[in-house]
PQR file of N, CA, C, O and H, with PARSE charges and radii, in Angstrom:
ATOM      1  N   UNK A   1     -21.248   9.381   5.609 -0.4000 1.5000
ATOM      2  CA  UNK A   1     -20.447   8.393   6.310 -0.0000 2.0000
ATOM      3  C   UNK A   1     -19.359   7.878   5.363  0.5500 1.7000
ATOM      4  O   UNK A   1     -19.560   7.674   4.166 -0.5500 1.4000
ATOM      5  N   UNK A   2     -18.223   7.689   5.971 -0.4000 1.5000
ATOM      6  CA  UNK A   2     -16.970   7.696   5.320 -0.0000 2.0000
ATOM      7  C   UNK A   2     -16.920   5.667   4.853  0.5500 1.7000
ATOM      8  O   UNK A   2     -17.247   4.676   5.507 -0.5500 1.4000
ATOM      9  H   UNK A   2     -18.060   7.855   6.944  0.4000 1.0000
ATOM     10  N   UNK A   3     -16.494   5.799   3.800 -0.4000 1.5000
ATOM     11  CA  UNK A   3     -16.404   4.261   3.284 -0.0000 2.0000
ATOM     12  C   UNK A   3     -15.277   3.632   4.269  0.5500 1.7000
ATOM     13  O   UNK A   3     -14.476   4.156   5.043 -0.5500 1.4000
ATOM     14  H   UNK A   3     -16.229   6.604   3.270  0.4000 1.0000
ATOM     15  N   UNK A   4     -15.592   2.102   3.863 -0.4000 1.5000
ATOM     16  CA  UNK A   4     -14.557   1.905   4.956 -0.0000 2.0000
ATOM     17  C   UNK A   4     -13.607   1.620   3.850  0.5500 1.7000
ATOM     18  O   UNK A   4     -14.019   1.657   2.691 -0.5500 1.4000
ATOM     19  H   UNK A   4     -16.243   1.676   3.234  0.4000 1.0000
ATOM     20  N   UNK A   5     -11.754   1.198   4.246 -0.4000 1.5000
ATOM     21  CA  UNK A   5     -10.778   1.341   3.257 -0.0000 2.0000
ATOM     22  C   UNK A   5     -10.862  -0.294   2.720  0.5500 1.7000
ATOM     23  O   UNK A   5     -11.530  -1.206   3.207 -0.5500 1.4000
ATOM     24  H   UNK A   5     -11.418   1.168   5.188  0.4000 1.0000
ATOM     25  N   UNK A   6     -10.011  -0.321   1.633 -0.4000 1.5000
ATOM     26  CA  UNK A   6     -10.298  -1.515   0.793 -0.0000 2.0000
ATOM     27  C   UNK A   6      -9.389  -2.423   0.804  0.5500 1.7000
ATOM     28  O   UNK A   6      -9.538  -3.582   0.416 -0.5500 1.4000
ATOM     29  H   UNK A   6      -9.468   0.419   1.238  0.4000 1.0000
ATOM     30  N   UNK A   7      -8.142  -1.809   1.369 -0.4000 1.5000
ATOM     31  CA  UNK A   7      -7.400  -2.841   1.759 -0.0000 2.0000
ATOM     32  C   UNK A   7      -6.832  -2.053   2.793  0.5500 1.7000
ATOM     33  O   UNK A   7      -6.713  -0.842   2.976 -0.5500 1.4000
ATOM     34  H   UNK A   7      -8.021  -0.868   1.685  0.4000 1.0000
ATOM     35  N   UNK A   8      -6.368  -3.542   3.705 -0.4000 1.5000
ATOM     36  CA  UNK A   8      -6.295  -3.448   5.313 -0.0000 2.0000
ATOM     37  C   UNK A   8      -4.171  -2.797   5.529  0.5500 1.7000
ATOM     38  O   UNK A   8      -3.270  -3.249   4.823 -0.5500 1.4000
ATOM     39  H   UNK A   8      -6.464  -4.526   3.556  0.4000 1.0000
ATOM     40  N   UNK A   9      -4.030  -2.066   6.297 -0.4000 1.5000
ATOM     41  CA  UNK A   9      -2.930  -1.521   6.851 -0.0000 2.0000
ATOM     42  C   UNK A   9      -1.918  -2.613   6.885  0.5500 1.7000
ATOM     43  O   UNK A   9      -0.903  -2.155   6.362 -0.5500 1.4000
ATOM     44  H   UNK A   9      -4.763  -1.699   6.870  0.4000 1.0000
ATOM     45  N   UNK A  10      -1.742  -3.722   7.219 -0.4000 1.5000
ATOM     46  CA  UNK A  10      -0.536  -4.870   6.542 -0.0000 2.0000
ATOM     47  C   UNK A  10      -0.786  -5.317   5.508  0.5500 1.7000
ATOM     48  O   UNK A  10      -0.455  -6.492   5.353 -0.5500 1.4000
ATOM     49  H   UNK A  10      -2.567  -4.095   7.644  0.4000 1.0000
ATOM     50  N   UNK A  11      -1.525  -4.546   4.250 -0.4000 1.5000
ATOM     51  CA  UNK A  11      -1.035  -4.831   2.959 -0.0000 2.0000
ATOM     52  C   UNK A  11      -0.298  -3.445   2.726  0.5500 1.7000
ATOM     53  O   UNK A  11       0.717  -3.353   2.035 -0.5500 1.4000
ATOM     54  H   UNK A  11      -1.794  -3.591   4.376  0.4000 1.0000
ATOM     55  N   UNK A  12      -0.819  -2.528   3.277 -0.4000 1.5000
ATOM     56  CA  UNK A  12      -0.427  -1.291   3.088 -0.0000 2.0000
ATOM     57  C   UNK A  12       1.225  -1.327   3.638  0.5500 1.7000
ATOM     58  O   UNK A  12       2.086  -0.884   2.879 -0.5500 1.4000
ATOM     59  H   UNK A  12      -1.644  -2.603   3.838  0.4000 1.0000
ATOM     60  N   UNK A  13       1.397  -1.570   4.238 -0.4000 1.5000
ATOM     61  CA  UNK A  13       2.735  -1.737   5.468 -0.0000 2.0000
ATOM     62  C   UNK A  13       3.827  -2.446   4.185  0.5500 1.7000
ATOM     63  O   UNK A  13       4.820  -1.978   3.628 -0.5500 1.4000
ATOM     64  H   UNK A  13       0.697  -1.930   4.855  0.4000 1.0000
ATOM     65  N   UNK A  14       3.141  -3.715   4.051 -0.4000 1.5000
ATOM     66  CA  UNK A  14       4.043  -4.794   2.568 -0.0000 2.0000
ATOM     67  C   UNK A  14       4.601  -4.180   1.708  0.5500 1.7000
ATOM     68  O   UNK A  14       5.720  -4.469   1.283 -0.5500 1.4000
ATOM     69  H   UNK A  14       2.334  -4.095   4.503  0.4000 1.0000
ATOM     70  N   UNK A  15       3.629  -2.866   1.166 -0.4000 1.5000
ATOM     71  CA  UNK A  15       3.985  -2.397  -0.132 -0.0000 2.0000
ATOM     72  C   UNK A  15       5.136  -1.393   0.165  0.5500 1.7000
ATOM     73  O   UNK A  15       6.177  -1.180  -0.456 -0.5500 1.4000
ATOM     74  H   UNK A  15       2.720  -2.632   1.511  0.4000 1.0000
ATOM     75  N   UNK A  16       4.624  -0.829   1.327 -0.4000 1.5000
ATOM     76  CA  UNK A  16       6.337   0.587   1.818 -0.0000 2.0000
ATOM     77  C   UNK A  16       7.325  -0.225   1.885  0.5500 1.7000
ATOM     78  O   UNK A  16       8.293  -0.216   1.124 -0.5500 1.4000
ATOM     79  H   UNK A  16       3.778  -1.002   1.832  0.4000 1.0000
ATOM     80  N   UNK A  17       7.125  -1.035   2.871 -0.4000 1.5000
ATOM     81  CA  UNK A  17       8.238  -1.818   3.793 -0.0000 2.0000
ATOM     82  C   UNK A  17       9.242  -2.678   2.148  0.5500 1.7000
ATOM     83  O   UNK A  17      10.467  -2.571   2.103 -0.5500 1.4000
ATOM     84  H   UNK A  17       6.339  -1.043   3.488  0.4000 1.0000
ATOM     85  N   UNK A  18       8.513  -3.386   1.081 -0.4000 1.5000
ATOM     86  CA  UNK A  18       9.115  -3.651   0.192 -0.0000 2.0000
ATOM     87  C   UNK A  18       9.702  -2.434  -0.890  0.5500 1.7000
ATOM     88  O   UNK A  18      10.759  -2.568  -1.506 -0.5500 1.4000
ATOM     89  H   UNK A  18       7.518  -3.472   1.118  0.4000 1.0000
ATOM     90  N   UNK A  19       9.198  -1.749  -0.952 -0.4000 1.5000
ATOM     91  CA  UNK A  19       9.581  -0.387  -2.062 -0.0000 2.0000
ATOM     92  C   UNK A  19      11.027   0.232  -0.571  0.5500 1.7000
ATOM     93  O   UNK A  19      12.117   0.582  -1.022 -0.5500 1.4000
ATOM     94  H   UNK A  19       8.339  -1.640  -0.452  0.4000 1.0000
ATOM     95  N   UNK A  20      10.917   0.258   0.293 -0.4000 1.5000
ATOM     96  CA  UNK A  20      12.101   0.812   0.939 -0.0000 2.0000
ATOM     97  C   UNK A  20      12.937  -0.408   1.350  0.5500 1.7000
ATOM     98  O   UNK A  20      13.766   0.095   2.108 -0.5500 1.4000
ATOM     99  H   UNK A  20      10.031  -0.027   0.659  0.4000 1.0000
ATOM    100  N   UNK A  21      13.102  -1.248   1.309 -0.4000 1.5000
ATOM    101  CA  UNK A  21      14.158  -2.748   0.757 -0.0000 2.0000
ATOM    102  C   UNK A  21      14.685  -2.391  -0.547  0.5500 1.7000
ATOM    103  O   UNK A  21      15.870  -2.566  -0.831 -0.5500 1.4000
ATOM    104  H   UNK A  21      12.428  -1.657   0.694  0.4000 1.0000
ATOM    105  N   UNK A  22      13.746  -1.843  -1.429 -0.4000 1.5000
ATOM    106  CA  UNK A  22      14.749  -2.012  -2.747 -0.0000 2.0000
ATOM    107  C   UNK A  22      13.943  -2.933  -3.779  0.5500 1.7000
ATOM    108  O   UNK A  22      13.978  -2.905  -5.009 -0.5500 1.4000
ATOM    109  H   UNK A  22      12.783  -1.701  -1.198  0.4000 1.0000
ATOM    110  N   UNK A  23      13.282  -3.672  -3.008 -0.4000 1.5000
ATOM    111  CA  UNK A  23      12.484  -5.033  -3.722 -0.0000 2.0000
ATOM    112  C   UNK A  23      11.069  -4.549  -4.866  0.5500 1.7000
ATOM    113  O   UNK A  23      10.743  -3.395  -5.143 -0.5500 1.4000
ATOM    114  H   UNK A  23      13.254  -3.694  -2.009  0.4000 1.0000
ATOM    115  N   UNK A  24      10.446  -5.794  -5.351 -0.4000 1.5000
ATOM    116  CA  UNK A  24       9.381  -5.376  -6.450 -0.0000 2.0000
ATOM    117  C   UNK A  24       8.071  -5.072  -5.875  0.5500 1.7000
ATOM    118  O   UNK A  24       7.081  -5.795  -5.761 -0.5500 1.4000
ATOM    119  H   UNK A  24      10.712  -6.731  -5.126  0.4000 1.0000
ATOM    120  N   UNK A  25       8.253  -3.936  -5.559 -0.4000 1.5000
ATOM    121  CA  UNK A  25       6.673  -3.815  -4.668 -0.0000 2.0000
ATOM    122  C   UNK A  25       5.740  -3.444  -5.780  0.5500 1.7000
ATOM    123  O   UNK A  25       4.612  -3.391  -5.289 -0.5500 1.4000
ATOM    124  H   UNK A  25       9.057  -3.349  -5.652  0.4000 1.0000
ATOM    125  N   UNK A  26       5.714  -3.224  -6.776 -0.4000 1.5000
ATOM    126  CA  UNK A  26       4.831  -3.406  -7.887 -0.0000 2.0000
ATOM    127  C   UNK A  26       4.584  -4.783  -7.878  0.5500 1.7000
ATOM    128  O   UNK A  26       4.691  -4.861  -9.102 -0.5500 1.4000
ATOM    129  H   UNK A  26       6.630  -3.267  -7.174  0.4000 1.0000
ATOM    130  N   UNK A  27       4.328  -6.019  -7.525 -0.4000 1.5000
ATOM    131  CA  UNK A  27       4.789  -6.957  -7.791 -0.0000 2.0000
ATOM    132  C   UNK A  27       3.722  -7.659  -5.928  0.5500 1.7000
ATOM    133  O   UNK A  27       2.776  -8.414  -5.707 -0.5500 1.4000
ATOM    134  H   UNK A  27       4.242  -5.956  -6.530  0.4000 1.0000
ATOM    135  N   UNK A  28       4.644  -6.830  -5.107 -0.4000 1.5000
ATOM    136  CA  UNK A  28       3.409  -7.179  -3.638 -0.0000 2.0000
ATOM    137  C   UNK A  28       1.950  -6.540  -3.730  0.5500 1.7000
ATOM    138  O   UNK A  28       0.923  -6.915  -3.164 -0.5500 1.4000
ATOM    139  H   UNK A  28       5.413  -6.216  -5.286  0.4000 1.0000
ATOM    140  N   UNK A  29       2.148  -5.473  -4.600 -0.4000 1.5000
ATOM    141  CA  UNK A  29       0.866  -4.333  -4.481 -0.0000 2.0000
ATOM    142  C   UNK A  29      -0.056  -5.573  -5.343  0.5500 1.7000
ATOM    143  O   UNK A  29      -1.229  -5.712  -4.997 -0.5500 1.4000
ATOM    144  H   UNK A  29       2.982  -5.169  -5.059  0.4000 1.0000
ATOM    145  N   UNK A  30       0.284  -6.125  -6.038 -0.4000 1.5000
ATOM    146  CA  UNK A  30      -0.464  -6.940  -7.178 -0.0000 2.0000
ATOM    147  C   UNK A  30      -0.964  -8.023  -6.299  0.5500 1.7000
ATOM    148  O   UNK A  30      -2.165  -8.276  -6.199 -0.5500 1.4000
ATOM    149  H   UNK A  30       1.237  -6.012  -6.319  0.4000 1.0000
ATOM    150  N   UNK A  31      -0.084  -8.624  -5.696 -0.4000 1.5000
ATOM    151  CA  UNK A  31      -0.271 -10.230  -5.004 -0.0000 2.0000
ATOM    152  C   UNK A  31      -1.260  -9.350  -3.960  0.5500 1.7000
ATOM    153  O   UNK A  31      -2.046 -10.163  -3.476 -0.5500 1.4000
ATOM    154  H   UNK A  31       0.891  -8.418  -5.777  0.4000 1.0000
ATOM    155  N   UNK A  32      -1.426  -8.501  -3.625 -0.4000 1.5000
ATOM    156  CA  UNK A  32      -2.309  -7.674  -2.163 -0.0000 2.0000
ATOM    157  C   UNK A  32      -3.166  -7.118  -2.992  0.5500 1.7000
ATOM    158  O   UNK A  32      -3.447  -6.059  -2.430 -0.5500 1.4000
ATOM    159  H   UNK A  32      -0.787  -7.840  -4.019  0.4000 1.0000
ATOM    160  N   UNK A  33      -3.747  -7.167  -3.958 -0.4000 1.5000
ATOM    161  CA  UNK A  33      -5.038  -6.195  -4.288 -0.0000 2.0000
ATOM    162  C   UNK A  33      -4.988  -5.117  -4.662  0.5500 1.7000
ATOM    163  O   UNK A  33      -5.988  -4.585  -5.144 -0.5500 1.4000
ATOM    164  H   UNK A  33      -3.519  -8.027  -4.415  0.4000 1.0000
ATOM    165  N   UNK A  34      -3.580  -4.349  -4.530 -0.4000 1.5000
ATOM    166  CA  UNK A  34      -3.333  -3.326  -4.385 -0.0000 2.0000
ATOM    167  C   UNK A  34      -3.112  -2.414  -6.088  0.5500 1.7000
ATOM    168  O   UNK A  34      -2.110  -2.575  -6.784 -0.5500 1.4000
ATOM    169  H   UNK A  34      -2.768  -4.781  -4.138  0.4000 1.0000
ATOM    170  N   UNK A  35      -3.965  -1.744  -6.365 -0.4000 1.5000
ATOM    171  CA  UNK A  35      -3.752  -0.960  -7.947 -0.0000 2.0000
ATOM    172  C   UNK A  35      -2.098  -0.372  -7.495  0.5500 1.7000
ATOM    173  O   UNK A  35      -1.596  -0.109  -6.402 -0.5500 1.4000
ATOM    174  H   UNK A  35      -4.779  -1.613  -5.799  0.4000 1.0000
ATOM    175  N   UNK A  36      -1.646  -0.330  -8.719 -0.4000 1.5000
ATOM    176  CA  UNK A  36      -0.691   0.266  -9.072 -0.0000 2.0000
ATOM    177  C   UNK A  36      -0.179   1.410  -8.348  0.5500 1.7000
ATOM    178  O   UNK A  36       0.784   1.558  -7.596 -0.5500 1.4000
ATOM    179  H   UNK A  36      -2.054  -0.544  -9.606  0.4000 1.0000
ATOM    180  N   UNK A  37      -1.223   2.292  -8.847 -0.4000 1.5000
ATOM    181  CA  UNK A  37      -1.602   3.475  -8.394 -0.0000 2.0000
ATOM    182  C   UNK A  37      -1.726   3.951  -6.943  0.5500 1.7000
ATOM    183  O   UNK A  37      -1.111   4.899  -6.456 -0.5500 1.4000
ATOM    184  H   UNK A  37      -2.006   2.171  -9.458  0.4000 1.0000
ATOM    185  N   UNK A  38      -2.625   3.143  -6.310 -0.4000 1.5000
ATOM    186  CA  UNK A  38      -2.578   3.283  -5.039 -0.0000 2.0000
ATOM    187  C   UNK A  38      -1.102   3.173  -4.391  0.5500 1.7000
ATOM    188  O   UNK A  38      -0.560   3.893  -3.551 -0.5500 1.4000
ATOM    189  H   UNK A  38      -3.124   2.372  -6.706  0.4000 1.0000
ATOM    190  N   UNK A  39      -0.726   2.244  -4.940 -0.4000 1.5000
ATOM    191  CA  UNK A  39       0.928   1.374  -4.564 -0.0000 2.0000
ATOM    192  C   UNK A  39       1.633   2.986  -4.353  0.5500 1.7000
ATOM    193  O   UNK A  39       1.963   3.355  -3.226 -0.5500 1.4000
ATOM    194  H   UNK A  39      -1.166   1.660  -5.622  0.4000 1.0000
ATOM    195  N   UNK A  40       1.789   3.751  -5.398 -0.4000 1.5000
ATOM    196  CA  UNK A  40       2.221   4.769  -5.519 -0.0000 2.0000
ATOM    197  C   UNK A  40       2.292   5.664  -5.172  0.5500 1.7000
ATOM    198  O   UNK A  40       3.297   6.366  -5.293 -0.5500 1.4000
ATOM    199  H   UNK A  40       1.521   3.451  -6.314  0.4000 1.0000
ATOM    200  N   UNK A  41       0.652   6.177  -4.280 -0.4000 1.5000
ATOM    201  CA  UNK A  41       0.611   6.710  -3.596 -0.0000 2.0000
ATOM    202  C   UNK A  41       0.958   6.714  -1.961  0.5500 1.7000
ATOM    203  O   UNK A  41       1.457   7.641  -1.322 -0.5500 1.4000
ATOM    204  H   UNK A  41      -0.164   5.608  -4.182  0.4000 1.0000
ATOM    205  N   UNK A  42       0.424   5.021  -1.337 -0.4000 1.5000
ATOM    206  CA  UNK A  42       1.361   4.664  -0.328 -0.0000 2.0000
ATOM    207  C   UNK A  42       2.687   5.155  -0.158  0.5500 1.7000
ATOM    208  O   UNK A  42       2.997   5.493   0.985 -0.5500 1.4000
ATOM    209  H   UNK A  42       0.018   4.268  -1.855  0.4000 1.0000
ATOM    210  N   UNK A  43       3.635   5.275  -1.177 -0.4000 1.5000
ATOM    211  CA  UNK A  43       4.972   5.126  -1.164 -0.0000 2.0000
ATOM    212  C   UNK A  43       5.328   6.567  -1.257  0.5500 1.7000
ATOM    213  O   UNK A  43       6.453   6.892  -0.878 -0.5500 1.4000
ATOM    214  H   UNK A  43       3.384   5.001  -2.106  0.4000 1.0000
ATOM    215  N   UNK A  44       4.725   7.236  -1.595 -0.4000 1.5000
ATOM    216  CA  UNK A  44       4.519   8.960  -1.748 -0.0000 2.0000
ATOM    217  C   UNK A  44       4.320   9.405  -0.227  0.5500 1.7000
ATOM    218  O   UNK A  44       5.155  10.111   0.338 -0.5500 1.4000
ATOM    219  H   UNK A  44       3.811   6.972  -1.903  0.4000 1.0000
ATOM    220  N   UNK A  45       3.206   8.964   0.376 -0.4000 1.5000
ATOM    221  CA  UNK A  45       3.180   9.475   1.780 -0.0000 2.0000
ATOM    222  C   UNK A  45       3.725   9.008   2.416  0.5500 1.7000
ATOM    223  O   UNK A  45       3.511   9.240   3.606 -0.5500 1.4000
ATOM    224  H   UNK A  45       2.527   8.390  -0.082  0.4000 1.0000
ATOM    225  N   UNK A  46       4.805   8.024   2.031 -0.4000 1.5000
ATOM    226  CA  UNK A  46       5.845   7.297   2.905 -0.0000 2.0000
ATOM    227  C   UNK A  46       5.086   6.899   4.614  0.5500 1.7000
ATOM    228  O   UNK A  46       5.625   7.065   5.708 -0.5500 1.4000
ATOM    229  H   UNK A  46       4.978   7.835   1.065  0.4000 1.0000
ATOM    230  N   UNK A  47       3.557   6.288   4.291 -0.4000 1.5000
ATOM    231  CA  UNK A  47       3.517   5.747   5.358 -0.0000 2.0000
ATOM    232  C   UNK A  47       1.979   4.898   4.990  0.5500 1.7000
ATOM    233  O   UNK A  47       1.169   5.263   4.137 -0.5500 1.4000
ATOM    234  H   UNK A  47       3.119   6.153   3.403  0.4000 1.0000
ATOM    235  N   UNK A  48       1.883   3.961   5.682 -0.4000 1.5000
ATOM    236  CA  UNK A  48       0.035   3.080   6.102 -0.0000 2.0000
ATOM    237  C   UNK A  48      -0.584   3.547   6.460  0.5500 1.7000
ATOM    238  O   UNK A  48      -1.454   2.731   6.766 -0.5500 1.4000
ATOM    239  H   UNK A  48       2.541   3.665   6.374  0.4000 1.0000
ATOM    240  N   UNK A  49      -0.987   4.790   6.817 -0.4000 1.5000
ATOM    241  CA  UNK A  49      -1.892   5.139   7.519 -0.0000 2.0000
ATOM    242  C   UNK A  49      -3.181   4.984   6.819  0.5500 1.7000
ATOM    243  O   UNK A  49      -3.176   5.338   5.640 -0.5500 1.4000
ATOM    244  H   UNK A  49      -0.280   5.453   6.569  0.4000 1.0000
ATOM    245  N   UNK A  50      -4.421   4.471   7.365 -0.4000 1.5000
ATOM    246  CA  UNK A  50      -5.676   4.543   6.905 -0.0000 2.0000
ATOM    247  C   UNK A  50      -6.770   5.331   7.504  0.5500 1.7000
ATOM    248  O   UNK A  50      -7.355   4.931   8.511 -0.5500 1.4000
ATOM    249  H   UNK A  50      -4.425   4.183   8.322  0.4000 1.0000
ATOM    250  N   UNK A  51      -7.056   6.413   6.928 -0.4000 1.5000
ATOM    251  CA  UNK A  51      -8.098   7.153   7.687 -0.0000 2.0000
ATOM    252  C   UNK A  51      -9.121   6.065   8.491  0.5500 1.7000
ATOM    253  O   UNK A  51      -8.932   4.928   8.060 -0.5500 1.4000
ATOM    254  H   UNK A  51      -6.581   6.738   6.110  0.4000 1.0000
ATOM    255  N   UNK A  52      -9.689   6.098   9.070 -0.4000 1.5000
ATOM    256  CA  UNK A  52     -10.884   5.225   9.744 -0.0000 2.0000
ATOM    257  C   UNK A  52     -12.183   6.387  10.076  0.5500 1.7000
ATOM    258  O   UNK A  52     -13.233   6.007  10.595 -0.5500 1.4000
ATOM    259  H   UNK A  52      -9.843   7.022   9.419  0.4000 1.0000
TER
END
C-alpha cells in the first residue's frame, strides 16, 4: 500500500506557481515543508500532481 504524500497539492501548486513568476520559491518550498530537493523536482515536472 502506497504511502500517502507529505505535503498536500497547494503547497505543491505555491512552489511552481512561484518558480514560474520569477520569485524565491526556494524560499516558499521552506515556509511549506517543502525539501529543497523536492522543490526541484516539482519544478522539473512542471506540474502538482500527486500520485494518490
Amino acid at each position: 500500500m502506497p504511502t500517502p504524500p507529505k505535503h498536500g497539492i497547494a503547497a505543491h501548486t505555491r512552489v511552481l506557481e512561484t518558480h514560474r513568476y520569477g520569485r524565491d520559491w526556494v524560499l516558499v518550498a521552506d515556509h511549506n515543508g517543502i525539501p529543497v530537493t523536492t522543490a526541484r523536482v516539482i519544478i522539473e515536472r512542471g506540474g502538482a500532481d500527486i500520485e494518490q
